[in-house]
HTML snippet that shows the backbone in 3Dmol.js (N, CA, C, O; Angstrom):
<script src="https://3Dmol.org/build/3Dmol-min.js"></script>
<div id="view" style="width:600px;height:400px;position:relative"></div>
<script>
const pdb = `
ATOM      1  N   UNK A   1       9.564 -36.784 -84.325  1.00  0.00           N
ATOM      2  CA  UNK A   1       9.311 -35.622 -83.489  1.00  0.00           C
ATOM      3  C   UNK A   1       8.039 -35.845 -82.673  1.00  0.00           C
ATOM      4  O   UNK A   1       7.019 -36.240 -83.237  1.00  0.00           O
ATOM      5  N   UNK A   2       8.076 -35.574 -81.206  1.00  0.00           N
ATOM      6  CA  UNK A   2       6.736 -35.755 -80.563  1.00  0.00           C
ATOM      7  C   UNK A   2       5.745 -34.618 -81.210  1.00  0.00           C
ATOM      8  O   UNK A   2       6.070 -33.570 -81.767  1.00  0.00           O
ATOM      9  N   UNK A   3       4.799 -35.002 -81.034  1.00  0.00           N
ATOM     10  CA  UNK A   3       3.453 -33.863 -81.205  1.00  0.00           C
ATOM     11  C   UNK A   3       3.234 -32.692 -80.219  1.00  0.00           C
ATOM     12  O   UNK A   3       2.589 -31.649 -80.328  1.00  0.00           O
ATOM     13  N   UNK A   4       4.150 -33.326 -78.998  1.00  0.00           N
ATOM     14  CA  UNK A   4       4.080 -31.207 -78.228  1.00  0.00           C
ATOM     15  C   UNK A   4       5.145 -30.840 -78.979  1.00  0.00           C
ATOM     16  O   UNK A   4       5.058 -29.623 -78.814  1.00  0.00           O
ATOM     17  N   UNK A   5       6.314 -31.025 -79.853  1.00  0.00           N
ATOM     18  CA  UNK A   5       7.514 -30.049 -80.208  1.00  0.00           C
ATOM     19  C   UNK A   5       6.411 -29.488 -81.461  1.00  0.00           C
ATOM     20  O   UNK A   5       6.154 -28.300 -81.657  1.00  0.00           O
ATOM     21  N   UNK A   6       5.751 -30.833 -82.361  1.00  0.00           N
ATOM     22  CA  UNK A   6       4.967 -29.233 -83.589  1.00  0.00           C
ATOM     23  C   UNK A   6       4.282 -28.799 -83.194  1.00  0.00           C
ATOM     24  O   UNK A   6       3.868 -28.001 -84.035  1.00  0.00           O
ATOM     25  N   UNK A   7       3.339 -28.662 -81.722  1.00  0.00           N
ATOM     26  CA  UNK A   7       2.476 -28.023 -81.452  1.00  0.00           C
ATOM     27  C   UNK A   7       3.064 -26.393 -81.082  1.00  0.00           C
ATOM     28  O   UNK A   7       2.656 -25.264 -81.356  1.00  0.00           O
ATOM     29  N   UNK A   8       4.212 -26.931 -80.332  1.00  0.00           N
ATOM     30  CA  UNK A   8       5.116 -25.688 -79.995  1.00  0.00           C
ATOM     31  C   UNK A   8       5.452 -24.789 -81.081  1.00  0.00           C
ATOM     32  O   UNK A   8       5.319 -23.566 -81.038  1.00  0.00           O
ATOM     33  N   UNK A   9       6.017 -25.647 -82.323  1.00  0.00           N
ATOM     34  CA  UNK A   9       6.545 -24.921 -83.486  1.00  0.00           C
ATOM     35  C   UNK A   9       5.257 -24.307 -83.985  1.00  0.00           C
ATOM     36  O   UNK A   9       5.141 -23.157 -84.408  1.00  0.00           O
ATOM     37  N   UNK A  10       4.608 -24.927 -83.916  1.00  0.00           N
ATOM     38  CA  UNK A  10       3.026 -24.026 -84.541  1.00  0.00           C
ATOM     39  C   UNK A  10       2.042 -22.762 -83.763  1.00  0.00           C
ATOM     40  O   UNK A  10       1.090 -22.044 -84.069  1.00  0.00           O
ATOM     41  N   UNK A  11       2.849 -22.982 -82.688  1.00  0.00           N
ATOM     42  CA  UNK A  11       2.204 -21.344 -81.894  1.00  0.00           C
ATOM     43  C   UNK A  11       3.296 -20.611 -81.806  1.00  0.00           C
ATOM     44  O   UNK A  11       3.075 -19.516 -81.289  1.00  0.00           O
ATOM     45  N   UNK A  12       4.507 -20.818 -82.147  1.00  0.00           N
ATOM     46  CA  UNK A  12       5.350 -19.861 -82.093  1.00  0.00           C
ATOM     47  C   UNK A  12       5.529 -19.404 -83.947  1.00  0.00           C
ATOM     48  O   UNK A  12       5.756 -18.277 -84.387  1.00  0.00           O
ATOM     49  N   UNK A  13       5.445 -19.975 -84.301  1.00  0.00           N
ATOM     50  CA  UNK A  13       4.940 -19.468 -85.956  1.00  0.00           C
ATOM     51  C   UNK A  13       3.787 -18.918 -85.914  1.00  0.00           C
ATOM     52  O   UNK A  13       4.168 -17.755 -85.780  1.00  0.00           O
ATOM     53  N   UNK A  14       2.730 -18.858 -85.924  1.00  0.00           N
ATOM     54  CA  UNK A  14       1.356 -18.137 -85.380  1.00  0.00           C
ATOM     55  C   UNK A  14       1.692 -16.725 -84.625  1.00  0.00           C
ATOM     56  O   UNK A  14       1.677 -15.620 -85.169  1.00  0.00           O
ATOM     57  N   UNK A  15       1.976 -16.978 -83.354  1.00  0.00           N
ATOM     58  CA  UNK A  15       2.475 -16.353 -82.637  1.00  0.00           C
ATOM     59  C   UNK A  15       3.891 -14.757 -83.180  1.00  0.00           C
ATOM     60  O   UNK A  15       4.255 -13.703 -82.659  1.00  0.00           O
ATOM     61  N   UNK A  16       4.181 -15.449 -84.335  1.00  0.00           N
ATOM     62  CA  UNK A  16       5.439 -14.401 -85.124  1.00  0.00           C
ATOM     63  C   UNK A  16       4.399 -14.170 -86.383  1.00  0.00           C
ATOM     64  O   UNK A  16       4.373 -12.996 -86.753  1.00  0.00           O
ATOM     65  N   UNK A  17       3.798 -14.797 -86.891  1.00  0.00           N
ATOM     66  CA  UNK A  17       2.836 -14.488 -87.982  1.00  0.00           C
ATOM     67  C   UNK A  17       2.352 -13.140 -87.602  1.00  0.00           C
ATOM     68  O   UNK A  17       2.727 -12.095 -88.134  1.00  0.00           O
ATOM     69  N   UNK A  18       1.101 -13.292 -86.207  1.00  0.00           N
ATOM     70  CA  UNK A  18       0.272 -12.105 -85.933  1.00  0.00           C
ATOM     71  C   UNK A  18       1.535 -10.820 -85.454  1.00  0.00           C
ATOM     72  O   UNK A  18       1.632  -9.710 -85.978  1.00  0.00           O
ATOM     73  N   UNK A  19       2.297 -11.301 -84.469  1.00  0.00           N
ATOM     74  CA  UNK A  19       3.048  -9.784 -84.435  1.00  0.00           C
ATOM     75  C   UNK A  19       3.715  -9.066 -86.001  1.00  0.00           C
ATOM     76  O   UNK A  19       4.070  -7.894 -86.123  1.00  0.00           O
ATOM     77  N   UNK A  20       3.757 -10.209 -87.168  1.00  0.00           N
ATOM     78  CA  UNK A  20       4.331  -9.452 -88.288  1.00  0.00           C
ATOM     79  C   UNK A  20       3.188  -8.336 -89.133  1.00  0.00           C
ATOM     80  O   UNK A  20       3.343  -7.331 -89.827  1.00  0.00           O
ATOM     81  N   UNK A  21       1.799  -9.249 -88.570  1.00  0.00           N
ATOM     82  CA  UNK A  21       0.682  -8.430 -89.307  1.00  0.00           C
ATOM     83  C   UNK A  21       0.380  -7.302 -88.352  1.00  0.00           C
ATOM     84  O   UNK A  21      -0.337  -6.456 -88.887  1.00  0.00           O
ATOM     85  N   UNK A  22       0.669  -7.055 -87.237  1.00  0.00           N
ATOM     86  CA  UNK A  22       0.514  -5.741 -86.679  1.00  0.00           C
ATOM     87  C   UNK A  22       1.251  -4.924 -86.713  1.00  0.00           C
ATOM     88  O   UNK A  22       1.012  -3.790 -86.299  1.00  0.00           O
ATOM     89  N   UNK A  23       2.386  -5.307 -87.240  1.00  0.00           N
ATOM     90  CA  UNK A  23       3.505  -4.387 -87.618  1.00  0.00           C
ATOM     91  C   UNK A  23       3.061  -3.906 -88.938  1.00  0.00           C
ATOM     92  O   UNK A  23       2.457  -2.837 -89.033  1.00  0.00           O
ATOM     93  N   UNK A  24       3.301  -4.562 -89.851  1.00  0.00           N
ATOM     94  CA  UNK A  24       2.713  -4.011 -91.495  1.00  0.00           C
ATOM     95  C   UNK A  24       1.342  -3.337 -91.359  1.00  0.00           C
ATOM     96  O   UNK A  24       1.191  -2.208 -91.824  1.00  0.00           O
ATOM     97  N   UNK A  25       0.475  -3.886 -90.829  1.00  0.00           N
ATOM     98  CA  UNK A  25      -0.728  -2.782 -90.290  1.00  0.00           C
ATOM     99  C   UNK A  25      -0.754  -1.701 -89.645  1.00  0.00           C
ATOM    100  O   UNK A  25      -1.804  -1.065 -89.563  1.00  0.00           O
ATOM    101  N   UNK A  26       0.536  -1.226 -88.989  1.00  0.00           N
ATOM    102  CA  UNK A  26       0.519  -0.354 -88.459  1.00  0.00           C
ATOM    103  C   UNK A  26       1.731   0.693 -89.337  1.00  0.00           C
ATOM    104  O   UNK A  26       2.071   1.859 -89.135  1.00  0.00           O
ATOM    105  N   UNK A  27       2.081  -0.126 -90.168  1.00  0.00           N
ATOM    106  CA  UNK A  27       2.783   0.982 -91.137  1.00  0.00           C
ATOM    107  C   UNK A  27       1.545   1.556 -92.134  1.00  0.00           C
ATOM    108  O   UNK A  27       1.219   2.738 -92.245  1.00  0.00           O
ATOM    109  N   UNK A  28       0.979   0.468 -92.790  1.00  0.00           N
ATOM    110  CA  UNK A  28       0.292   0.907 -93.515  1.00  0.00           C
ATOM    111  C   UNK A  28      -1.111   2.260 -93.308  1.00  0.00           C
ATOM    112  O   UNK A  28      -1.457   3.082 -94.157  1.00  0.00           O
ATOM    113  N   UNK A  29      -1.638   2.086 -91.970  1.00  0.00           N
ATOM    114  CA  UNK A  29      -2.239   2.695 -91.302  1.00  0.00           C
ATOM    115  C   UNK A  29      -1.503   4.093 -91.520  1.00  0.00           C
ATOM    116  O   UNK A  29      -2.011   4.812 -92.380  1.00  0.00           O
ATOM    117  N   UNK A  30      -0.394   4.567 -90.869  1.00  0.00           N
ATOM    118  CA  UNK A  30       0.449   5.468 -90.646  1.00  0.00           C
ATOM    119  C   UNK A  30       1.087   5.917 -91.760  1.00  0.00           C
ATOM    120  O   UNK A  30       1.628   7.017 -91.644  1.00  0.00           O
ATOM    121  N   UNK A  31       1.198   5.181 -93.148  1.00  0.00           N
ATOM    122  CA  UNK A  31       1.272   6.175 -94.453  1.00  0.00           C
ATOM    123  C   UNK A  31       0.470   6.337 -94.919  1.00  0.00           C
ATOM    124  O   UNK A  31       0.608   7.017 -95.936  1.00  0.00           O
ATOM    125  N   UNK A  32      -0.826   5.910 -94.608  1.00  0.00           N
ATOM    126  CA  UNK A  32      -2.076   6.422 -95.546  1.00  0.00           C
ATOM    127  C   UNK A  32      -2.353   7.490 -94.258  1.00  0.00           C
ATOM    128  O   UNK A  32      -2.771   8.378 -95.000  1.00  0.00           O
ATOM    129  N   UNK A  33      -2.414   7.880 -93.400  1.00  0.00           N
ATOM    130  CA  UNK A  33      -2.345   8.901 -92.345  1.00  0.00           C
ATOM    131  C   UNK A  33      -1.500  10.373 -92.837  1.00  0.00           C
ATOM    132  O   UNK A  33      -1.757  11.557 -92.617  1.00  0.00           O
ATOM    133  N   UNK A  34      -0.735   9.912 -93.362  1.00  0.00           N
ATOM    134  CA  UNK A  34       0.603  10.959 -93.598  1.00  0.00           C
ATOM    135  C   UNK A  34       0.013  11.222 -95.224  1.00  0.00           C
ATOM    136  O   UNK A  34       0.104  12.344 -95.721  1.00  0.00           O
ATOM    137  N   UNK A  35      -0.418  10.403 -95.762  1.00  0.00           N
ATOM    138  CA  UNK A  35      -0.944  11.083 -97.287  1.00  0.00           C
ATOM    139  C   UNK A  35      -1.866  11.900 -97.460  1.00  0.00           C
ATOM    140  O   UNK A  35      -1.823  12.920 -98.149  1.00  0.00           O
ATOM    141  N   UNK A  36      -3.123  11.317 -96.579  1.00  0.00           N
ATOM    142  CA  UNK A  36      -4.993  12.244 -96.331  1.00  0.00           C
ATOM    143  C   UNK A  36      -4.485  13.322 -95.484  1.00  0.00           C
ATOM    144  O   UNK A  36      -4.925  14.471 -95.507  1.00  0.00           O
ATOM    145  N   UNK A  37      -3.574  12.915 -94.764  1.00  0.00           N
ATOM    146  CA  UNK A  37      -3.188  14.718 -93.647  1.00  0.00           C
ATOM    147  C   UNK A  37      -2.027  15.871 -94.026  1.00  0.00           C
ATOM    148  O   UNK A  37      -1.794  17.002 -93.600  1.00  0.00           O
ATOM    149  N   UNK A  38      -1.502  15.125 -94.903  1.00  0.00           N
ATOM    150  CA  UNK A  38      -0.271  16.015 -95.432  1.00  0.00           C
ATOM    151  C   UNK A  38       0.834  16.059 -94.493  1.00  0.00           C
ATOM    152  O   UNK A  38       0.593  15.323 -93.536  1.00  0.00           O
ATOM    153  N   UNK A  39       2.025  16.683 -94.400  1.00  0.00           N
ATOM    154  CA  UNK A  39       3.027  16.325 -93.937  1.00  0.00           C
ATOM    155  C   UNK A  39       3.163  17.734 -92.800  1.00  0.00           C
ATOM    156  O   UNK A  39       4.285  18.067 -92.419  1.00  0.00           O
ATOM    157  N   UNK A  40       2.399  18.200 -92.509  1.00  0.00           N
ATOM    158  CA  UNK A  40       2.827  19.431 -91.363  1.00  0.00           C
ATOM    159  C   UNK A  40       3.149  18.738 -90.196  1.00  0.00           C
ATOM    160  O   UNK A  40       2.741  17.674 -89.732  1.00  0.00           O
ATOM    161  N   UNK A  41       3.975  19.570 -89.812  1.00  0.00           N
ATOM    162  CA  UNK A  41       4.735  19.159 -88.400  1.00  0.00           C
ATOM    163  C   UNK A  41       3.989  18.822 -87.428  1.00  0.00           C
ATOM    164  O   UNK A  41       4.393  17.998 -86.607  1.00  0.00           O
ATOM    165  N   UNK A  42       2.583  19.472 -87.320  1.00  0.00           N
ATOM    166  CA  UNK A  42       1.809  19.031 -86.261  1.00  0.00           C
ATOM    167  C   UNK A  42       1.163  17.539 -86.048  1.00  0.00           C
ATOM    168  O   UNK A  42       0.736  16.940 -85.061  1.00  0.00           O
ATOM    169  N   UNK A  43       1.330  17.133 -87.830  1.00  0.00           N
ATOM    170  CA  UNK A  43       0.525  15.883 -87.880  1.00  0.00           C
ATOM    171  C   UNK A  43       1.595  15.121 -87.731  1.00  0.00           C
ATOM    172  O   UNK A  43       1.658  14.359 -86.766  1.00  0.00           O
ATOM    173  N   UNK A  44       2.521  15.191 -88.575  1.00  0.00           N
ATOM    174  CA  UNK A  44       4.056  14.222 -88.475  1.00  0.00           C
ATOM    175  C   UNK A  44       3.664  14.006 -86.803  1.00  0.00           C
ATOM    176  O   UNK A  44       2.980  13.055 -86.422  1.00  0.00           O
ATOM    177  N   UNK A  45       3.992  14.628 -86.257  1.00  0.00           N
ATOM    178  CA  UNK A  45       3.986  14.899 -84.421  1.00  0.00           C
ATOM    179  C   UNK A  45       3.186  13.369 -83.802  1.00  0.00           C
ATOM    180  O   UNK A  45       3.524  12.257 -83.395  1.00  0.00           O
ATOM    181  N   UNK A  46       1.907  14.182 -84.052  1.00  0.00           N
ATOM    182  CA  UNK A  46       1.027  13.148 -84.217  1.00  0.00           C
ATOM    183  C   UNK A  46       0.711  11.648 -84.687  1.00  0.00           C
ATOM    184  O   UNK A  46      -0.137  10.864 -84.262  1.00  0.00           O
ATOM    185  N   UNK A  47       1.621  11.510 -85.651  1.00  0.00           N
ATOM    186  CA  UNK A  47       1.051  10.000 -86.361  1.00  0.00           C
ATOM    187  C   UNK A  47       2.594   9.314 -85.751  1.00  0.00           C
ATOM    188  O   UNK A  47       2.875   8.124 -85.603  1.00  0.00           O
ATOM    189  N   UNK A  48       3.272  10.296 -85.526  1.00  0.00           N
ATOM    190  CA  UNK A  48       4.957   9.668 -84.625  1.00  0.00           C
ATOM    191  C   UNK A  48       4.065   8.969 -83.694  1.00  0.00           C
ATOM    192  O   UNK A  48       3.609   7.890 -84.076  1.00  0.00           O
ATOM    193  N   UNK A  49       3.609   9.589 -82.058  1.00  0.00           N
ATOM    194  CA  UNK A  49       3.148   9.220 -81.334  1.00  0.00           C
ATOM    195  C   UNK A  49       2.162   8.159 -81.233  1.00  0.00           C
ATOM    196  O   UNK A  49       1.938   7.429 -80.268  1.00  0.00           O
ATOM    197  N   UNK A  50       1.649   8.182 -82.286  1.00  0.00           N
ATOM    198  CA  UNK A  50       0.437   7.118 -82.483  1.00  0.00           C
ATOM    199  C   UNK A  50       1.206   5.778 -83.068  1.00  0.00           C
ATOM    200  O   UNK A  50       0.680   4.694 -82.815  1.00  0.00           O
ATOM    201  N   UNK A  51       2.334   5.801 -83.780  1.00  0.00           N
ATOM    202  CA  UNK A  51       3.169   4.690 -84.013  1.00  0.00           C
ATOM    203  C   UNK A  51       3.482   4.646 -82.758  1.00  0.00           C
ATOM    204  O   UNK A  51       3.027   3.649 -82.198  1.00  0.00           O
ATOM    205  N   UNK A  52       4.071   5.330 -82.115  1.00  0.00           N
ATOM    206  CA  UNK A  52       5.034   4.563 -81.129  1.00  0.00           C
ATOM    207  C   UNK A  52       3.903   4.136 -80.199  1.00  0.00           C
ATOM    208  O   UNK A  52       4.020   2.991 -79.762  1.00  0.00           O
ATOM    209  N   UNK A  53       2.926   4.766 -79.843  1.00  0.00           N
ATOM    210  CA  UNK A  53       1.903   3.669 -78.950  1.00  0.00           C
ATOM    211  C   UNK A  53       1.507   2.684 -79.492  1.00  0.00           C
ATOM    212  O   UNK A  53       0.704   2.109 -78.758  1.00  0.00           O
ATOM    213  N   UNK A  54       1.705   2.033 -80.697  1.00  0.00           N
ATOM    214  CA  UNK A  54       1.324   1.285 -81.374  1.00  0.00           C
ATOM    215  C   UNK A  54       2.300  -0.456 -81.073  1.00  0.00           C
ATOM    216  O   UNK A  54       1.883  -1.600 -80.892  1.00  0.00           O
ATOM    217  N   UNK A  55       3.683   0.129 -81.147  1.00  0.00           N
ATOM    218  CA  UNK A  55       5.068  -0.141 -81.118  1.00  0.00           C
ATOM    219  C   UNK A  55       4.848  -0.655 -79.404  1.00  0.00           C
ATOM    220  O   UNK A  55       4.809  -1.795 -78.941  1.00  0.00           O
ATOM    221  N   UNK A  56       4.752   0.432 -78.848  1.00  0.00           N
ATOM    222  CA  UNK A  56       4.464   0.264 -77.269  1.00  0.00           C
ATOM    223  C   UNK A  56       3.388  -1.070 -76.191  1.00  0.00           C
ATOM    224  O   UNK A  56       3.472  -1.597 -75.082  1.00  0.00           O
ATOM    225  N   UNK A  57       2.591  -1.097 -77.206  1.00  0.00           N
ATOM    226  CA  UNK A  57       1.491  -1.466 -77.066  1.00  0.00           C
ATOM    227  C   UNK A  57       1.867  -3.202 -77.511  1.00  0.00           C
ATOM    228  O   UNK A  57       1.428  -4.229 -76.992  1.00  0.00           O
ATOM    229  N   UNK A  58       2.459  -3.102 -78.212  1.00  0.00           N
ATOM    230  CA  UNK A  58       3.106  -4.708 -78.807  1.00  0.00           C
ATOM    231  C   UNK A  58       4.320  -5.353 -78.185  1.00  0.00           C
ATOM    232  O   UNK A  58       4.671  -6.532 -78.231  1.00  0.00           O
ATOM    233  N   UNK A  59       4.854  -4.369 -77.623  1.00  0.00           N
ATOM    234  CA  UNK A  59       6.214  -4.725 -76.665  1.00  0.00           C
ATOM    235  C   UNK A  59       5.563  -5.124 -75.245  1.00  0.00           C
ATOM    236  O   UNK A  59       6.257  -5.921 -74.613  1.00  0.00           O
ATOM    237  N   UNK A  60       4.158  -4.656 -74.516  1.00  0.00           N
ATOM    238  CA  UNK A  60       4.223  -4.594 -73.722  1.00  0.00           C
ATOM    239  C   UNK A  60       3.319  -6.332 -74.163  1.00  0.00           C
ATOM    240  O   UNK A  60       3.582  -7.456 -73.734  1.00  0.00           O
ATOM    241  N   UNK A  61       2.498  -5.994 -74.915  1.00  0.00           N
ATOM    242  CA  UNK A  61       2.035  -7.558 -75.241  1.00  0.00           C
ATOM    243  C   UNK A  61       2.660  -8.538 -74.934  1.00  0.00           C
ATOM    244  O   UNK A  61       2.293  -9.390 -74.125  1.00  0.00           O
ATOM    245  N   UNK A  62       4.126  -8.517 -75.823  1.00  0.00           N
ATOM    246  CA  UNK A  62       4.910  -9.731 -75.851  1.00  0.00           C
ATOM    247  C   UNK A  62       5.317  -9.898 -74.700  1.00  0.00           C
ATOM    248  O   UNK A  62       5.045 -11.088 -74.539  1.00  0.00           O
ATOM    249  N   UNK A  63       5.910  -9.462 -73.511  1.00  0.00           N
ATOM    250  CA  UNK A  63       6.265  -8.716 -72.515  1.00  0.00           C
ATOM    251  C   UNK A  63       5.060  -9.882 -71.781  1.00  0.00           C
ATOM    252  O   UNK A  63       5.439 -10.979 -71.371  1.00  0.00           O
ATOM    253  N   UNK A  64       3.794  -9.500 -71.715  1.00  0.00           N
ATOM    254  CA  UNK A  64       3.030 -10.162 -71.201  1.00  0.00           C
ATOM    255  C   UNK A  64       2.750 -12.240 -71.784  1.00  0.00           C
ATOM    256  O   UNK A  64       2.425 -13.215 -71.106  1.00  0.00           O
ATOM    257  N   UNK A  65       2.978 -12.142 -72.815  1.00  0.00           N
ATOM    258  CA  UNK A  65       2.704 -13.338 -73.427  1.00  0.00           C
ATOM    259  C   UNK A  65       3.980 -14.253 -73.255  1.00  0.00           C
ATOM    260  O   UNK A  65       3.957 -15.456 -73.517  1.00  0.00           O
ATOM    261  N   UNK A  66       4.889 -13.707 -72.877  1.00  0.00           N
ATOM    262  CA  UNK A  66       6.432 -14.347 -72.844  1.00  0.00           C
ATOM    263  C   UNK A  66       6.687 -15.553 -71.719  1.00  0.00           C
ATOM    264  O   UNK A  66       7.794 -16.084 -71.623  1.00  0.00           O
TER     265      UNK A  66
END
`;
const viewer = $3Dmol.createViewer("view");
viewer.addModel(pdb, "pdb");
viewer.setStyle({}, {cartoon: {color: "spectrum"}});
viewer.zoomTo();
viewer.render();
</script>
């Protein structure tokens, strides 16, 4: 195998590594959110929106990095 194909394989593993840790970080974030605030509709509301800018925010990343 040349050395640009593992270089390739190694930023696109990297590259899927970090988007997996901003995903699990952003769950985890968002149930400890929903535990300290309790579950009223206003906050549910709230920690929805803040996922999905979260979600948003990573699509538009990849989007850019592609």
């Amino acid at each position: 195998m040349p050395a640009q194909t593992n270089l390739q394989a190694d930023i696109t593993t990297a590259h899927v590594a970090v988007g997996s840790l901003i995903l699990v970080t952003s769950l985890v974030v968002t149930l400890r959110a929903r535990v300290l605030c309790g579950s009223a509709s206003a906050v549910r509301g709230r920690v929805g929106a803040s996922s999905a800018a979260v979600l948003m925010g990573g699509a538009l990343l990849r989007g850019a990095t592609a």
